[in-house]
C-alpha positions as a Python dict, from the first residue, in 0.01 Angstrom:
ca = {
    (1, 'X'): (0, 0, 0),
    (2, 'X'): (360, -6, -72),
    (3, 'X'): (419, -321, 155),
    (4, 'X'): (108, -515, -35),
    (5, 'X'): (283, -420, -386),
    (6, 'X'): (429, -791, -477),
    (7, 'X'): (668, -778, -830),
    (8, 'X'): (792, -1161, -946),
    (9, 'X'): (966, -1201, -1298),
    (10, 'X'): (813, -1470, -1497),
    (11, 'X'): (997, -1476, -1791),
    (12, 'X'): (1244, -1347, -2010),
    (13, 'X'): (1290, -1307, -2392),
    (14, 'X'): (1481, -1185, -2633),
    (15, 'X'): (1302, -875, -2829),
    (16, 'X'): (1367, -956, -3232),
    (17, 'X'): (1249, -612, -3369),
    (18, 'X'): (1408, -385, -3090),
    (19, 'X'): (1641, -79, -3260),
    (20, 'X'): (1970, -265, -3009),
    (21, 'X'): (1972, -587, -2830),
    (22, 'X'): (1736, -635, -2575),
    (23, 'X'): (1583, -840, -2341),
    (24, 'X'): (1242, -835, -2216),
    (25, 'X'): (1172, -939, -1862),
    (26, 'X'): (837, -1019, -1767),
    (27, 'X'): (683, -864, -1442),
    (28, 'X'): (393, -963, -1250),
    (29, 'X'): (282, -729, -1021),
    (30, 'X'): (-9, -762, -750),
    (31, 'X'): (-154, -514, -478),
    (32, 'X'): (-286, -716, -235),
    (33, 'X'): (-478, -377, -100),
    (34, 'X'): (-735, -345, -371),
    (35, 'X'): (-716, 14, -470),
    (36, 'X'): (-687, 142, -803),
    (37, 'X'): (-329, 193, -899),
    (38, 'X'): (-330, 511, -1162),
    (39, 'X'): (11, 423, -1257),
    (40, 'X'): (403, 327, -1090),
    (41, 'X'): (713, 487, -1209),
    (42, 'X'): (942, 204, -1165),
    (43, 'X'): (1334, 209, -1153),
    (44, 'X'): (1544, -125, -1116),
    (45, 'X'): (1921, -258, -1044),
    (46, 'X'): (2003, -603, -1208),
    (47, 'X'): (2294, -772, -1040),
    (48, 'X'): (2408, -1072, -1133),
    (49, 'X'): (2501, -1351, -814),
    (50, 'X'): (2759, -1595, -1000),
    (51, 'X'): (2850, -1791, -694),
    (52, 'X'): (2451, -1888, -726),
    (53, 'X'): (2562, -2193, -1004),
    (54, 'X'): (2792, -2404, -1114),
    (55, 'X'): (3070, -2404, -1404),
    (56, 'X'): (3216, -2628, -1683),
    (57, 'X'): (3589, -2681, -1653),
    (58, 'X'): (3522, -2503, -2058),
    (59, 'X'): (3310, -2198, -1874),
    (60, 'X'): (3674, -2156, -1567),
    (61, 'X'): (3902, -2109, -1824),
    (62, 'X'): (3652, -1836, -2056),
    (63, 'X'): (3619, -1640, -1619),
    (64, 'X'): (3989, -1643, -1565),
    (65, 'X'): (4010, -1254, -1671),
    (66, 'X'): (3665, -1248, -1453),
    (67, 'X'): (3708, -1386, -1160),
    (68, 'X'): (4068, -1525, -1129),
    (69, 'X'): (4198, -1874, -1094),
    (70, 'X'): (3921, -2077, -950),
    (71, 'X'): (4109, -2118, -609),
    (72, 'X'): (4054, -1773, -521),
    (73, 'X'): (3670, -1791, -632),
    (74, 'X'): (3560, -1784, -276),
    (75, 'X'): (3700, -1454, -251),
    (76, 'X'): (3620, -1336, -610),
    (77, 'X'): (3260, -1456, -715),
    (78, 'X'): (3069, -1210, -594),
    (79, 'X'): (2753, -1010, -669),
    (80, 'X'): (2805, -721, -962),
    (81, 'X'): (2570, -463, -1160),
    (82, 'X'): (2451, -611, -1476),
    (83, 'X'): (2241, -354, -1514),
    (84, 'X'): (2000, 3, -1407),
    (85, 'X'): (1656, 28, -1595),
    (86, 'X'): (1331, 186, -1562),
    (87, 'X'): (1010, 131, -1669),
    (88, 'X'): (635, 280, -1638),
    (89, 'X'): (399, 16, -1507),
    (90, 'X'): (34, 142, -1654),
    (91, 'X'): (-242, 147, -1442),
    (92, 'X'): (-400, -200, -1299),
    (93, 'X'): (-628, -259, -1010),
    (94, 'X'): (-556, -619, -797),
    (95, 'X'): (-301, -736, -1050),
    (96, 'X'): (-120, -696, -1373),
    (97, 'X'): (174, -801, -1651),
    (98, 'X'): (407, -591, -1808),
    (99, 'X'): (731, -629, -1933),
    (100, 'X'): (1062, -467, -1817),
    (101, 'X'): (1269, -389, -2129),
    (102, 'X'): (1670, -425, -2055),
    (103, 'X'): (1881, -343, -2377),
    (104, 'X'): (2203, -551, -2367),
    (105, 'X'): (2568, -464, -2468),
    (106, 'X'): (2778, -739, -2611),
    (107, 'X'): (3084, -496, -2545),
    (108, 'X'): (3340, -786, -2400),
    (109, 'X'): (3490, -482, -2207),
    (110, 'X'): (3201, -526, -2025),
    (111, 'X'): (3218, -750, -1693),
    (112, 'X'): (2816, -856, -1768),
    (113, 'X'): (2853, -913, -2073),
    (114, 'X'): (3172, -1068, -2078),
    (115, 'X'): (3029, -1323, -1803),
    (116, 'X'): (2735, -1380, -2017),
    (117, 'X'): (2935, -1438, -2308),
    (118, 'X'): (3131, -1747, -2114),
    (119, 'X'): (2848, -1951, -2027),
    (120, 'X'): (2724, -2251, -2258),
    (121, 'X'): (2451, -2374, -2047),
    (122, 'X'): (2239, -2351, -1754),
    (123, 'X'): (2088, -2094, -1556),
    (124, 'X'): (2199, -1722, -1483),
    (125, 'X'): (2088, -1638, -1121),
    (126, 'X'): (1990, -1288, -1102),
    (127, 'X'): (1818, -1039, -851),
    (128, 'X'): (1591, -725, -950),
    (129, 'X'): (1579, -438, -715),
    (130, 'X'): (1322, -189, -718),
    (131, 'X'): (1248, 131, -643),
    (132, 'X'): (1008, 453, -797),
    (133, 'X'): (725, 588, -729),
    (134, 'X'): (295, 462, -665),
    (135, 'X'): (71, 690, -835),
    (136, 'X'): (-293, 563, -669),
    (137, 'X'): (-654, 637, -699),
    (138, 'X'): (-791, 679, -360),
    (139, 'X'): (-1118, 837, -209),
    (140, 'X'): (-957, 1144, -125),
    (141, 'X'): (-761, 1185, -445),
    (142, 'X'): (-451, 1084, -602),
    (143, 'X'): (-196, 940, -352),
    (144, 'X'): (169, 952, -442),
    (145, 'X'): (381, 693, -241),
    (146, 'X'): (738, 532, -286),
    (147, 'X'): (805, 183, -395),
    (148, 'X'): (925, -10, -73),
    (149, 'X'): (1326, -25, -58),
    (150, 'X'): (1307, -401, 8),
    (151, 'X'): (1119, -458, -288),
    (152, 'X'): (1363, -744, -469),
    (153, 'X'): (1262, -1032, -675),
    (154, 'X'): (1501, -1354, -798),
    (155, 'X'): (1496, -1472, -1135),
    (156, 'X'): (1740, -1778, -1302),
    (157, 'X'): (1744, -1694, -1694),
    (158, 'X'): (1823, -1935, -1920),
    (159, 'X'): (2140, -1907, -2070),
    (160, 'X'): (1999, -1992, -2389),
    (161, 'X'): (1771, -1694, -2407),
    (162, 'X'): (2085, -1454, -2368),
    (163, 'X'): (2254, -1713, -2641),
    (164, 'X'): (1913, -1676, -2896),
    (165, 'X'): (1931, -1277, -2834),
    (166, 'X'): (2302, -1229, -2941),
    (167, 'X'): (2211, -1492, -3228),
    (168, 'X'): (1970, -1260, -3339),
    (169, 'X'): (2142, -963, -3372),
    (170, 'X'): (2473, -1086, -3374),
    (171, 'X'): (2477, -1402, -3551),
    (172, 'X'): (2780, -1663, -3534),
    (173, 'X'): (2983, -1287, -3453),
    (174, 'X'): (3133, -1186, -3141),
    (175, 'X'): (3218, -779, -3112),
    (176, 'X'): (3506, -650, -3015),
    (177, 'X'): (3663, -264, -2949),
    (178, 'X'): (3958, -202, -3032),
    (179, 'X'): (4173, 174, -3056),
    (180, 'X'): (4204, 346, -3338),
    (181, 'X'): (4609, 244, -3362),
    (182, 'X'): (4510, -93, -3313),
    (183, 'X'): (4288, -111, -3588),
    (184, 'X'): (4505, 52, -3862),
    (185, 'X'): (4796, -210, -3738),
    (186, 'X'): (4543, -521, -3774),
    (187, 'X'): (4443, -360, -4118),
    (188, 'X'): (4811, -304, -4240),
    (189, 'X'): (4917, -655, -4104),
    (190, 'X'): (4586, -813, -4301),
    (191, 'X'): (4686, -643, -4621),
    (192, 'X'): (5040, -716, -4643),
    (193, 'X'): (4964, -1048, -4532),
    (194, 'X'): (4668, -1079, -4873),
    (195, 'X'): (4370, -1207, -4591),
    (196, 'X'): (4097, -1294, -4732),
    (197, 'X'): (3882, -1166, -4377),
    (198, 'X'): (3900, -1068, -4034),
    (199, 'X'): (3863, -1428, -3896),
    (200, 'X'): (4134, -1576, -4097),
    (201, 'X'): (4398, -1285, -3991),
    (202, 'X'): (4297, -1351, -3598),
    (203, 'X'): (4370, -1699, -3687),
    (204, 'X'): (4656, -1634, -3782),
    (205, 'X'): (4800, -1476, -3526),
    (206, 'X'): (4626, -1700, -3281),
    (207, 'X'): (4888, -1982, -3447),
    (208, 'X'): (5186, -1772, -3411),
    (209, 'X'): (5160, -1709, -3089),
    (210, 'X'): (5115, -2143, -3046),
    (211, 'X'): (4744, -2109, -2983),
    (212, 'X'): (4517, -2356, -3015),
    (213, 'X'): (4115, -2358, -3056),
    (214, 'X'): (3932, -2454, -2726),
}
């Protein structure tokens, strides 16, 4: 049975009510064997394949801290862990739909979702990997099998949909960490400097330093 398990992703959206950012992939699963399937404990591994697409001269410059300069892209774009998520799949006879929740950082400390953050447009390849466990109905009882280890499926998101998800919990705002230190400096520097808000002191430092909007 676990070679006639089949899992494509169809879809992805962003969740608007979740309690963090999240994502919601869209499985469908079919069992080509045609017994009852009581229930699957599935675990996955997102990685994201960034030598999969193309760039914007715009979307280089934003994965220089990435990837490097892009001469030394053959070397650097490689496959990475986005992300490791589990899910369980209800039971389903033949085939079903169910969708994989993935909550999402927007920590740019992060090397997802700092690559995430750099894209305008386009598609983000990515590749599920699964694992867990089959819980099946069969005539002699409940069966108890593992999910195949070369059970993978490729998806290309929309860059948009990670774009509409930080829009919704995030809007026009980016979020940054910074140490403790660092934040009573930017504070003291803000106050003695009278600005008005956080933007506007960046700003200003930004123009110090000869910096110049992209």
């Amino acid at each position: 049975m676990t070679e006639l398990l089949s899992i494509a992703i169809a879809e992805a959206r962003a969740e608007r009510y979740a309690a963090t950012p999240t994502l919601a992939f869209r499985m469908r699963l079919e069992d080509a064997g045609g017994e009852p399937i009581h229930s699957i404990v599935l675990r996955c591994q997102i990685r994201i394949e960034p030598q999969r697409r193309r760039y914007s001269p715009l979307e280089e410059r934003r994965l220089l801290e990435l990837f490097g300069e892009t001469p030394r892209w053959g070397d650097t774009l490689k496959p990475f862990l986005w992300s490791h998520v589990s899910t369980v799949v209800p039971g389903f006879t033949g085939k079903t739909e169910v969708d994989l929740p993935v909550p999402c950082s927007y920590d740019l400390e992060v090397a997802g979702a700092k690559y995430l953050h750099s894209l305008d447009d386009g598609e983000i390849p990515l590749v599920f990997l699964f694992s867990g466990t089959i819980f099946a109905k069969g005539p002699d009882g409940l069966k108890v099998m593992p999910v195949s280890w070369n059970k993978d499926a490729s998806f290309r998101m929309p860059a948009r949909v990670w774009r509409e998800l930080m829009d919704v919990y995030f809007p026009n705002a980016g979020w940054l960490r910074l140490s403790r230190d660092t934040l009573d400096l930017l504070t003291r520097y803000k106050a003695e400097h009278a600005i008005a808000s956080w933007d506007q002191m960046f700003e200003a430092l930004l123009r110090e330093a000869g910096e110049k909007a992209a």
